[in-house]
N, C-alpha and C positions, 0 to 999 in steps of 0.2 A: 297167361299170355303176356309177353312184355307189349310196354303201349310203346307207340311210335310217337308219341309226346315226350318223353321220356330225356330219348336223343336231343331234340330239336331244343327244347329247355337248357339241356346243356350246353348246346351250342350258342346259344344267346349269353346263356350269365357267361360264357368264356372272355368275352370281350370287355363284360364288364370288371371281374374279374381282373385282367391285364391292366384298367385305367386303375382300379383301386391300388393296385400294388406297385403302378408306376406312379403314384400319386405320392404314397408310402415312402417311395425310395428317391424323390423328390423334394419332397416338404425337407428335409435335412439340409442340402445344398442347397436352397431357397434361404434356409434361416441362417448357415452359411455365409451365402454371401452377403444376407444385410449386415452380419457379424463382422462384414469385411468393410462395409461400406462405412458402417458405423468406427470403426477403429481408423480407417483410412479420414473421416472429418475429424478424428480428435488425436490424429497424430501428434501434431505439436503439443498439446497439452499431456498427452498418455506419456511422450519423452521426458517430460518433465515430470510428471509424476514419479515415474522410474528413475531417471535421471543416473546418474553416473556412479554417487558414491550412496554407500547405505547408510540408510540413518538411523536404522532398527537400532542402536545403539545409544543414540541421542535423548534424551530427557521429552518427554512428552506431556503437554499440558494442554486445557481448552477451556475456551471460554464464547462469549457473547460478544461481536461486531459492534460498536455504537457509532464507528465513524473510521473513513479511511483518513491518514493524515499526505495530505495534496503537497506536492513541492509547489513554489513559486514557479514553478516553470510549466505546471501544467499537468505533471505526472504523478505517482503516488510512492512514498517512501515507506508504507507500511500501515498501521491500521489500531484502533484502540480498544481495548476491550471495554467489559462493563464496570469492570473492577482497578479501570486506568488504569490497568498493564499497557506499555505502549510494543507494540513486536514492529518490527522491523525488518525489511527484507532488502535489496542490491537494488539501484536503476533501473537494470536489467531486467527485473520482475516483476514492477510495479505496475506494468499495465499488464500482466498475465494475474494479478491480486487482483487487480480492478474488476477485470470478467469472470472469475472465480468465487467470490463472496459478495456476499453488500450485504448492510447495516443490517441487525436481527438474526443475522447467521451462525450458529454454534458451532465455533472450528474445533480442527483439533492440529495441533502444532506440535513439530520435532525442530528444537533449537536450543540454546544455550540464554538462559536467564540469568542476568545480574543478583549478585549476592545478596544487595541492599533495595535496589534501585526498581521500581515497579519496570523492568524494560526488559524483553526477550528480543535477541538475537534470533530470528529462523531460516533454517533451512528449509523446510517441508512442512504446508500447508495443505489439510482436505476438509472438502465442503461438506456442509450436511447431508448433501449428495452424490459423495461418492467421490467427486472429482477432488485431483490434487496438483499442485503444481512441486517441484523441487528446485531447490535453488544451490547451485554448486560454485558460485564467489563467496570466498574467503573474506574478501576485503569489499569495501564499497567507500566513495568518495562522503566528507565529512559537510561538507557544503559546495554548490557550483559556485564558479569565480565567473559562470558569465552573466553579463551584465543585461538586465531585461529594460526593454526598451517597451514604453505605452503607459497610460495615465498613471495619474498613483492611485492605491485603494488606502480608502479610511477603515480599518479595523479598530471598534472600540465595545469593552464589556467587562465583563468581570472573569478574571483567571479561572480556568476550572483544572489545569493539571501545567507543572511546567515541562519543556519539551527536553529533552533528552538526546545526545546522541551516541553512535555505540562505545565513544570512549569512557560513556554515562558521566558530560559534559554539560550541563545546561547551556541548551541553543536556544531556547526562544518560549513561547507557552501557547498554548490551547486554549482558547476562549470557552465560557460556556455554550456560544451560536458556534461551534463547533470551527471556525474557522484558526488558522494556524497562523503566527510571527517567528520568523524564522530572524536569528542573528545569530555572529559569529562568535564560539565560544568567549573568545577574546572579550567582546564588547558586551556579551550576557552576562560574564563577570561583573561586567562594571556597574552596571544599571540591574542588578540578582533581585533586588527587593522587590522591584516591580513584576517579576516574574513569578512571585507566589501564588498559590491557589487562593483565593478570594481578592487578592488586588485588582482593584480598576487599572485597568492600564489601555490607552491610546496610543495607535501606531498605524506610520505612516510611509507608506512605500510602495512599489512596481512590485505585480506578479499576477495570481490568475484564479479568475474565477468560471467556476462550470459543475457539470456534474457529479464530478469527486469533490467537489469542496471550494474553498477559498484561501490562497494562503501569501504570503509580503515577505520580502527581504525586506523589514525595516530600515527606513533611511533613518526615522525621529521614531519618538519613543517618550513617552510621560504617561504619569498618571489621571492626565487631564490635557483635554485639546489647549490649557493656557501654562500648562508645564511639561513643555517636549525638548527634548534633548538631541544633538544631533546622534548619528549613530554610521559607523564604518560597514558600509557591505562587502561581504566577501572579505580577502584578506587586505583590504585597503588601508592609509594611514588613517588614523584618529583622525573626525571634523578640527579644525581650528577654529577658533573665536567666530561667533558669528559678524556679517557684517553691519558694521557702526557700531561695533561693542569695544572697549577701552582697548584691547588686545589684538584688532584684526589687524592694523596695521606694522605688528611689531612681529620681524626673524625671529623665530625661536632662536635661540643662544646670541642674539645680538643686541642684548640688552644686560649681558656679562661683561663686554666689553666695554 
């Protein structure tokens, strides 16, 4: 004899039945759309990552974060490894470096390394986490010519790497407190000795300090707060004689005459 429970049983699990497989066919478009949500916050960054041109071709290297290297101006021009490789990225990208890595981070980098010169040029940088940024400038400015206006900062210590730029120019040096002196290839030739690793060198100039770091267009320059030099920012003339010294009153070339 069939029982009449039988029926009624089935009629119950039918509904539930229906929620499980509408649960099923759910949960996909569910994870879906956080897939969407999630790609839609890291649009800018995911473009970047991708970016225009491929680099799958380019030389690939990685190392350890010890410090980003801070322009005077407040932003970041690239970043040092542990091994004083200094790499190097465009304006452009320096605050997308910033929220990308920080110090202790094992990257890995698609760029062009100097022959000699501990310094990579990069295009394409990814975090230990996945994320990457891509950099598609070719060129990037050697120093800014503009002129920073606010107190001066005393930087003084002991050299721990000289700075480099991508003409693989010495521009200025890295302290071991990790703070940056930035001058213009022209006047870093002049004063090169005090830019060595292990030289004390004091320097004295406008720029900025914050959470990326500390860093001066040097105005002066010595190896001691009682032997400073003056020093040209940007592509300016050479200091002249300072004032009250035998020379400040004399034209250059009118003492030929």
């Amino acid at each position: 004899m069939v029982s009449l429970v039988d029926p009624m049983r089935l009629l119950l699990s039918f509904p539930a039945s229906l929620l499980a497989s509408s649960i099923a066919v759910a949960a996909p478009a569910a994870h879906h759309a956080s897939s969407s949500q999630y790609a839609a916050h890291q649009t800018v960054t995911e473009q970047q990552a991708v970016g225009v041109y491929d680099l799958s071709g380019l030389p690939q290297f990685s190392g350890k974060v010890v410090q980003f290297l801070p322009s005077p101006h407040g932003s970041v021009t690239g970043l040092v490894l542990e091994d004083g490789t200094q790499v190097l990225v465009s304006p452009e990208q320096g605050h997308t470096l910033a929220g990308l890595v920080k110090p202790g981070d094992t990257v890995s980098i698609r760029g062009l390394k100097a022959r000699t010169l501990p310094l990579i040029r990069a295009f394409g940088i990814t975090s230990p986490r996945g994320r990457g940024m891509q950099d598609n400038f070719i060129s990037m400015p050697q120093q800014s010519t503009e002129m920073i206006a606010g107190p001066d900062i005393v930087l003084h210590g002991e050299v721990w790497l000289s700075l480099y730029n991508l003409d693989g120019q010495v521009t200025g040096a890295v302290l071991k407190d990790h703070s940056v002196v930035y001058l213009s290839a022209r006047e870093a030739s002049r004063v090169a000795a005090w830019l060595k690793p292990g030289q004390p060198l004091y320097a004295v100039g406008t720029g900025s300090s914050g959470e990326l770091g500390t860093a001066i267009d040097a105005r002066e320059i010595g190896p001691s707060a009682n032997q400073l030099t003056g020093i040209a920012v940007g592509n300016g003339p050479p200091p002249g004689p300072a004032p009250g010294s035998a020379g400040y009153d004399i034209i250059p070339g009118s003492e030929e005459h």
